[in-house]
C-alpha positions in Angstrom: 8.9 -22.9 -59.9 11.2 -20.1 -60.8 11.9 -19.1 -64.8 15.4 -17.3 -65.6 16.7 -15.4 -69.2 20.1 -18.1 -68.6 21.0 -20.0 -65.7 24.5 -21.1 -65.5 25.9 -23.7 -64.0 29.1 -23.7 -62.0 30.8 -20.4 -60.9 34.4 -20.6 -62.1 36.0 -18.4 -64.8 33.9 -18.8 -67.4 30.2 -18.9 -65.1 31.2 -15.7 -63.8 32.1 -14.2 -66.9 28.8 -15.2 -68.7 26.8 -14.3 -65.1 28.0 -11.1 -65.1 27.7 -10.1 -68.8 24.3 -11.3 -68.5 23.5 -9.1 -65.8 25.0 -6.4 -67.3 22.4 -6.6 -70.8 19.6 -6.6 -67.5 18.7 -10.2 -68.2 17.4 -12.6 -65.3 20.0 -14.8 -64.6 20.9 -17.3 -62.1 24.1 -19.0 -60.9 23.7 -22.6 -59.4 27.3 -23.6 -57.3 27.9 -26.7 -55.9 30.4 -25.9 -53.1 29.6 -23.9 -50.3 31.4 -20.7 -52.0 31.4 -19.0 -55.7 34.7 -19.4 -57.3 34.7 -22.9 -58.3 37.6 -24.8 -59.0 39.5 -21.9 -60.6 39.2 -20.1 -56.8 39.0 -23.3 -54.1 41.4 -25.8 -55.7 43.0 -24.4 -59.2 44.7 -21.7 -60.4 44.5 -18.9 -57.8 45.9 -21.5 -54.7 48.3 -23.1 -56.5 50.0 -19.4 -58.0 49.1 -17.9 -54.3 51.4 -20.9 -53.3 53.9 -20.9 -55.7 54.2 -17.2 -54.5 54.2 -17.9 -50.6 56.9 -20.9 -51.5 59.3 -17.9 -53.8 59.2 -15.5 -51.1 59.3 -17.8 -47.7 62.2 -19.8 -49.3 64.4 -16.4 -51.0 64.5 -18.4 -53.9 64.8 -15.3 -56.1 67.8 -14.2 -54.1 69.9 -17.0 -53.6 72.2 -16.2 -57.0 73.3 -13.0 -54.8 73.6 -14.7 -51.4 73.7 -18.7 -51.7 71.8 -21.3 -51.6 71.6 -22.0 -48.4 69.8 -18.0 -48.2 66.7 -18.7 -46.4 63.9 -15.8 -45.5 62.6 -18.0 -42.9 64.4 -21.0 -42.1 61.6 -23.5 -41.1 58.6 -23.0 -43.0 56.1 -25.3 -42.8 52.3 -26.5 -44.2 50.9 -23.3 -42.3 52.8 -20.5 -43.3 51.9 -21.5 -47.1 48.4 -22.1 -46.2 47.7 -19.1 -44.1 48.8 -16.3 -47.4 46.7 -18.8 -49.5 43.5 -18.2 -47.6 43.4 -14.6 -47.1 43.9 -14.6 -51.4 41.0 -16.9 -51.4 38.7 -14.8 -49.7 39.3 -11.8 -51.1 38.8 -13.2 -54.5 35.2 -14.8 -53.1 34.2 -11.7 -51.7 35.2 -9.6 -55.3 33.2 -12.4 -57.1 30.2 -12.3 -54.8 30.2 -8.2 -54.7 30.3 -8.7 -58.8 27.1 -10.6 -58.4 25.6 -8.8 -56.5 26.0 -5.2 -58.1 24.7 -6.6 -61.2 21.8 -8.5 -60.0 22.9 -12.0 -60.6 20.9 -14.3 -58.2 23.0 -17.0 -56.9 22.0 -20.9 -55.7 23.6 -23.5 -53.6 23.5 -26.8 -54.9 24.3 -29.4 -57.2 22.2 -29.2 -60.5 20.5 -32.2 -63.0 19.1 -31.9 -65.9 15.1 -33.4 -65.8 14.7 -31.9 -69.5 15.5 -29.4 -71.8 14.6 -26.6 -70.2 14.1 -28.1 -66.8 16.7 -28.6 -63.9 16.7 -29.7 -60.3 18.8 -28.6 -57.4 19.2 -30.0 -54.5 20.9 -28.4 -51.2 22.6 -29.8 -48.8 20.0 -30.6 -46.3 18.4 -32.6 -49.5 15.6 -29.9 -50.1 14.7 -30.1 -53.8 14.0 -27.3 -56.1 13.1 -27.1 -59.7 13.6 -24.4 -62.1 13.5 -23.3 -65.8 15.4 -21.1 -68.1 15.4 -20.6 -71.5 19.0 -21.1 -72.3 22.0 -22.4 -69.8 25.7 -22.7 -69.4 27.4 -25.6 -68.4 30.5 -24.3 -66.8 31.5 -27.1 -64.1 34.7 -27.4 -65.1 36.6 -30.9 -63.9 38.0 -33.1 -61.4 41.0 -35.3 -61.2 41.6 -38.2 -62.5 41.7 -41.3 -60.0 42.5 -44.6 -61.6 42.0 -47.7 -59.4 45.7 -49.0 -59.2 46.3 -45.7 -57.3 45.1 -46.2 -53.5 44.4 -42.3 -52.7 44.1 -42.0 -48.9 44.5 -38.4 -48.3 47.4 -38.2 -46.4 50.3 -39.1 -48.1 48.5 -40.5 -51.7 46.6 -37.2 -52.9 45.1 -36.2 -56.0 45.7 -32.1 -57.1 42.7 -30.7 -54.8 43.5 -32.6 -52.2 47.3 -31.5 -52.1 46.5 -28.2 -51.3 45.3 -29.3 -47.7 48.7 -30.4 -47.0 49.0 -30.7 -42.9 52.9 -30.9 -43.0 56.0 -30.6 -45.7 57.3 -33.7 -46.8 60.8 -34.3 -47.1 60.7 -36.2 -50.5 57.7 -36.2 -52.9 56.8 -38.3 -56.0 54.5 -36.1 -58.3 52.9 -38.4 -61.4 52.1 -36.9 -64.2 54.7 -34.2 -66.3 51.8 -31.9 -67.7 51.1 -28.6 -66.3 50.1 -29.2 -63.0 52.6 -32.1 -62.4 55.3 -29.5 -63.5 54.1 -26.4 -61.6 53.6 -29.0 -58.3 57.0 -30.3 -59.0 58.8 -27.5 -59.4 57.4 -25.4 -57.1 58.3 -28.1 -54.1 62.1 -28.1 -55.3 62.1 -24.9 -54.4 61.1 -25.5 -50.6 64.6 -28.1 -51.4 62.4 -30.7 -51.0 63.2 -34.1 -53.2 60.8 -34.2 -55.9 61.1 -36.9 -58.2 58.7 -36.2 -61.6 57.3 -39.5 -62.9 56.2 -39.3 -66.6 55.2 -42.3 -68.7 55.8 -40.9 -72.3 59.6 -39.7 -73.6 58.6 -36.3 -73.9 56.4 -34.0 -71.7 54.7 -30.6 -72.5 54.8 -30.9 -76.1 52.7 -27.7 -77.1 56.2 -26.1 -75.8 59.1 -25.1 -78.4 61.6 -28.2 -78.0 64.3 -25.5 -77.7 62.8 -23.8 -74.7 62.1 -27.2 -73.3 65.0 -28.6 -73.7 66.6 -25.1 -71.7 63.9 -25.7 -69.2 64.8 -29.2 -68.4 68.6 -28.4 -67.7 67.5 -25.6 -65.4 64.9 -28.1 -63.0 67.5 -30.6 -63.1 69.9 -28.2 -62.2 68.1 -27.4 -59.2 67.3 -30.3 -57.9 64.2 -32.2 -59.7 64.7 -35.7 -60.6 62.7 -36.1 -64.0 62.1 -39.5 -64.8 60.5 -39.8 -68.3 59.6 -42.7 -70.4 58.3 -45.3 -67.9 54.8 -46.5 -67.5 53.4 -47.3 -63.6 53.2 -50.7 -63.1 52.2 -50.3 -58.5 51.7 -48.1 -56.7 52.1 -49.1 -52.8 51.4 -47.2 -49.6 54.3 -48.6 -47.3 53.5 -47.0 -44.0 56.2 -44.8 -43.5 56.8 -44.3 -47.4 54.8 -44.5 -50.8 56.7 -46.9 -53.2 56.0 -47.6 -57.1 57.3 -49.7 -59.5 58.1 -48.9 -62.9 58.3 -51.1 -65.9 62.2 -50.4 -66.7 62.5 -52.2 -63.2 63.3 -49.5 -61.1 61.3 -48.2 -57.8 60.8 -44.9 -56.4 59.9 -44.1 -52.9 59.1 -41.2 -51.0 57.4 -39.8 -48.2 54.3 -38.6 -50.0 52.9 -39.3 -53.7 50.9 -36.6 -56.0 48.7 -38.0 -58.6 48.5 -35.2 -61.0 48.4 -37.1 -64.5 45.1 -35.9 -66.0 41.6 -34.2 -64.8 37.9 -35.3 -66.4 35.2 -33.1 -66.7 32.5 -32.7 -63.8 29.6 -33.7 -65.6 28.7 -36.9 -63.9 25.5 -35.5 -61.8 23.8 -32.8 -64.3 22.3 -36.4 -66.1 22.9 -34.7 -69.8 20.9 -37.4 -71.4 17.4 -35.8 -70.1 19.2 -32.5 -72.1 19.6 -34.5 -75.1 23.6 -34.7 -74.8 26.9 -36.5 -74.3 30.3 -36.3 -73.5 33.3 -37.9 -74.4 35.3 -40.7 -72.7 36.8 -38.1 -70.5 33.1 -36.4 -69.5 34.1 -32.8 -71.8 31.2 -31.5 -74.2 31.5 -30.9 -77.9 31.0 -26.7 -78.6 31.0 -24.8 -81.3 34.5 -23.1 -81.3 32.6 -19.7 -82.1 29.4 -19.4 -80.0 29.8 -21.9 -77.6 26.6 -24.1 -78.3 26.6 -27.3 -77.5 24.4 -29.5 -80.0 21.2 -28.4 -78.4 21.2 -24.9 -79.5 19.6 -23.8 -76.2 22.6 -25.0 -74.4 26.3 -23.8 -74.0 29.2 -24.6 -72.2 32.3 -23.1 -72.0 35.7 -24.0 -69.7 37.2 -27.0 -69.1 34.3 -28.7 -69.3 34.9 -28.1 -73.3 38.8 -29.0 -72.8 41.5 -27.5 -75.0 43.0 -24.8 -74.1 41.9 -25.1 -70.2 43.6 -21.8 -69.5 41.1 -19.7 -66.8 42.3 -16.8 -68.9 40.4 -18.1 -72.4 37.2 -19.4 -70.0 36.3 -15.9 -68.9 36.4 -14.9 -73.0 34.7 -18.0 -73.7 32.0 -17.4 -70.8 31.4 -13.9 -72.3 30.9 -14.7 -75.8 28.5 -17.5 -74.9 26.7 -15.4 -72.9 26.6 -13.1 -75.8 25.1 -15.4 -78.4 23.1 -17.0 -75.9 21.0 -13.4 -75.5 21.1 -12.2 -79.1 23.4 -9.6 -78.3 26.3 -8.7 -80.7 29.7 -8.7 -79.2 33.9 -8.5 -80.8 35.4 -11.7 -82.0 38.0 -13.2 -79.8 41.4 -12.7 -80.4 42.9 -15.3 -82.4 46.4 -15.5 -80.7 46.6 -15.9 -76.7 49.5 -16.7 -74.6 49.8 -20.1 -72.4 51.3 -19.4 -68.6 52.7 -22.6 -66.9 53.8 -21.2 -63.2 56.6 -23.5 -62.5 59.7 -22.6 -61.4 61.0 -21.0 -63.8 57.9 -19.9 -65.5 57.2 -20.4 -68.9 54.6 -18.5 -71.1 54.0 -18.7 -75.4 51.7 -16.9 -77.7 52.1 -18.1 -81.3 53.8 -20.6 -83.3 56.8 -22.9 -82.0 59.5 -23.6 -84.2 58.2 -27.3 -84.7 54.6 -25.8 -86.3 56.4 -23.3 -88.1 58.4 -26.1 -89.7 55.2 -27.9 -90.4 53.6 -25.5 -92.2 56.0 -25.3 -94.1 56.6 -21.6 -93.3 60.5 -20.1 -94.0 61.3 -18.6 -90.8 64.4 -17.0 -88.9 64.8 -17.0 -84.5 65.9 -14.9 -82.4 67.0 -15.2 -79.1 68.0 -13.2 -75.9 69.3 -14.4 -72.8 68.0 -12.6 -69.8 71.5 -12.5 -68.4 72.4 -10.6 -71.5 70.1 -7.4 -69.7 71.0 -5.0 -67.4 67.9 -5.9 -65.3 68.4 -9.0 -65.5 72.0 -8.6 -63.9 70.4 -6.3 -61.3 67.8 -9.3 -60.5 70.4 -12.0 -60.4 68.8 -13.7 -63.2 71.9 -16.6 -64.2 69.1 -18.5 -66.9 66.1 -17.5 -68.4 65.7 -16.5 -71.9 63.2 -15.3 -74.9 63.3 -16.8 -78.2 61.0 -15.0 -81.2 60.2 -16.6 -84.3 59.8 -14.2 -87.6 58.6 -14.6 -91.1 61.2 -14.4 -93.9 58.7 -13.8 -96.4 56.7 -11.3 -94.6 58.8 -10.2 -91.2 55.4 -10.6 -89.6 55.9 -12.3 -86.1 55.0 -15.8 -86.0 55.4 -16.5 -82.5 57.5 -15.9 -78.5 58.3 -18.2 -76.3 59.6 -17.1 -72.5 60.9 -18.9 -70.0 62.3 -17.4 -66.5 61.4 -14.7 -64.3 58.1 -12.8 -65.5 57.5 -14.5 -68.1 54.1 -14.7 -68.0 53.7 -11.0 -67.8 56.0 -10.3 -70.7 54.5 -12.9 -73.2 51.5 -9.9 -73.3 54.0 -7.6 -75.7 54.3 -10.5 -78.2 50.5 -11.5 -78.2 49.8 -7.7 -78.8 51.9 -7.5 -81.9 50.9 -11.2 -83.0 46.9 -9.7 -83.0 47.8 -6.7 -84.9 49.9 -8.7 -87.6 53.5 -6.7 -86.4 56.6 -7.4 -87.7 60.2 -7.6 -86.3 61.0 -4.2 -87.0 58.4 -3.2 -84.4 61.1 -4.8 -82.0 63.9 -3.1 -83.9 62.7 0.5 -84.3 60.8 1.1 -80.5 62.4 2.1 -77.4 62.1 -0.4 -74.4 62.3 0.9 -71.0 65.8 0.6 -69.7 66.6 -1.2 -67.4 64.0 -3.9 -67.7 63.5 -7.3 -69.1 61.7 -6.4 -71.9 64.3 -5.1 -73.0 64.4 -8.5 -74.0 62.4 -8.2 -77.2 65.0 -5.8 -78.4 67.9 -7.8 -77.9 65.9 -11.2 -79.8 64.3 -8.9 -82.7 67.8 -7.4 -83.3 69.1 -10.9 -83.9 66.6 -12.0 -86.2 66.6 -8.8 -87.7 70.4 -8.8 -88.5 70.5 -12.4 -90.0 67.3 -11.4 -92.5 67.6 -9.7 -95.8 67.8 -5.7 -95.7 64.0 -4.7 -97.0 64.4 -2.5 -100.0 63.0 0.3 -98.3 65.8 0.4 -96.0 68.7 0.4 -98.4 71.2 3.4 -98.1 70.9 4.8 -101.7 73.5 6.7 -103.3 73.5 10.2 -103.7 73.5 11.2 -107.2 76.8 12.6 -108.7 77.1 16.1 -109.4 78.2 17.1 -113.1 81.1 18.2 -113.5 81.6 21.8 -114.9 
């Protein structure tokens, strides 16, 4: 029986994070993956496939070009399952082999198998030839991450009913798509299909989807999908869902029926904690299998223990699982390490994209905080003329009391990338006349924040400080 400084449990964003800082501080540390490769689900089935494909799906179709030469422009004019498969492997491997080169140049010992708890300090593994091992560490992470949701009334079948992972194994292009479930997934899937001019119809049972998104930008962002194509049907619950041979039909409670060649279950993912048997830890999850941390360290309950990811739930961002992964592998080894960040920015890679860091205008509002907007359309740059960009737009919120940024939201081309100027001024408690008084490269679409901080700026006050005093009056002689 083998003893290890941590042994973390699943390999995605934030088990590679911790794995790695613990090898840096020369600890003994091992890294226990189900699936035959490191990566987990942030790797295999997640975040890098689906952005490789949204990618592969932007370029094969010309989408960004078709404001210049129609939209009928077409790179390649049949593209099919393969083509977006084939740009989505070679990513995946090169991010395995970075990963497992990571490992191995600081001396992190990694494990093939699917891991239980048999006590506190005790787990099994077994491989998949069923060959047991058990091992013992002084502290672990539980970094699993989740699965998605399958309720019963769906009848998956992995051909034309598919959850999220199993969409990426797509064997052919459908013509027509249902996608349930309007959160981030749902939307990115959605979207992204639309694109390829397939008909996507987004099935949403609540009135409103994405709420932790400014209404304004949403309500921009819903013309735009609309606009190109999507068929957003919001405000109806699933009453059957029926695989019809040649087509996938379900009924909705306002009486209508949709049908299409292929359905994607996206509405919801639960955490992957069903096999580690917790209870021989000493813990529990909630109804939806995530684990109760402390926001700061990362401990679960038993102070031995820490989990960090999706397994935790809110944000479920990759990007705050690698911090969170580091910290906890921090205050797991004694070691003292910088506080996070409180402000981070949200990506959601549909088509457009859309990216926030800070306060909407809605929580602004509820604080009770007296604000003033500003907003720049990305048509409005020279860039974005040179790009072709008809829509897309950035909207900043500002502090009358203080100027102090309160918050950005983005949506359109590069967002995602751009959000990073506004959660760098956001950390370091800026104000709009940061936007006002700096030079942006010209011509780019940052030049964005100039154009939005100049009209906040110009519907504001004058500060004292920059009122034209008179000059005094000589005497006369």
């Amino acid at each position: 029986m083998s003893h290890y400084d941590l042994i973390v449990i699943g390999s995605g964003p934030a088990g590679r994070a911790a794995a790695i800082q613990a090898g840096k501080l020369k600890r003994n540390v091992l890294v226990v993956e189900r699936s035959g490769r490191m990566g987990g689900v942030s790797v295999h089935t997640g975040t890098i496939p689906s952005k490789t494909l949204r990618e592969t799906v932007l370029n094969l179709s010309g989408w960004r070009e078709r404001s210049f030469y129609g939209r009928s422009y077409r790179v390649k004019d049949q593209i099919n399952a393969g083509d977006l498969k084939a740009r989505m492997h070679m990513t995946l491997d090169h991010e395995v082999d970075v990963l497992e080169h990571q490992f191995a140049r600081n001396h992190v010992t990694t494990v093939e198998g699917v891991a239980r708890f048999v006590g506190e300090h005790d787990i099994e593994i077994t491989n998949e030839t069923g060959e047991v091992s058990r091992l013992t560490a002084d502290r672990f992470l539980i970094s699993t991450g989740t699965r998605p949701y399958r309720p019963e009334y769906v009848p998956f079948n992995g051909t034309n009913i598919l959850d999220s992972d199993e969409f990426l194994e797509l064997s052919q292009i459908p013509r027509s798509l249902i996608v349930v479930g309007a959160g981030v997934i749902g939307v990115e899937y959605a979207t992204m299909f639309a694109a390829l001019d397939v008909r996507v119809t987004l099935v949403e049972p609540r009135e409103t989807f994405l709420d932790f998104i400014d209404k304004t930008l949403i309500g921009e962002f819903t013309h735009q999908v609309r606009e190109n194509g999507l068929d957003l049907r919001l405000g109806s619950e699933i009453e059957k869902v029926e695989d019809k041979g040649e087509f996938v039909e379900i009924s909705l409670d306002n009486g209508r029926h949709v049908r299409a060649e292929m359905l994607l279950f996206a509405a919801g993912r639960l955490g992957a904690t069903g096999e580690l048997n917790l209870k021989a830890a000493g813990l529990e999850t909630d109804h939806r299998g995530r684990l109760e941390v402390d926001r700061k360290s990362y401990q679960t309950k038993v102070p031995h223990i820490y989990a960090a990811g999706d397994v935790i739930g809110h944000p479920s961002l990759a990007s705050t699982a690698l911090q969170q992964g580091r910290v906890a592998a921090c205050h797991a080894l004694d070691t003292p390490t910088l506080k996070e960040s409180p402000w981070f920015p949200y990506g959601i890679y549909s088509v457009p994209e859309i990216s926030t860091c800070g306060m909407s205008e809605e929580e602004a509002q509820q604080r009770g905080i007296p604000y003033e907007v500003g907003t720049a359309r990305f048509r409005e740059t020279s860039r974005g003329q040179i790009m072709g960009l008809d829509h897309g737009m950035l909207k900043m919120l500002v502090s009358l009391k203080t100027r102090r940024l309160l918050g950005v939201q983005i949506m359109g081309e590069g967002a995602t990338e751009l959000i990073h100027i506004a959660q760098a001024v956001l950390n370091l408690k800026g104000t709009v006349d940061y936007f006002v008084q700096n030079t942006f490269n010209y011509p780019t679409l940052a030049e964005a924040y100039k154009i939005a901080g100049l009209d906040a700026f110009n519907r504001m006050p004058i500060p004292e400080e920059y009122r034209v005093k008179p000059k005094p009056q000589k005497a006369a002689e």
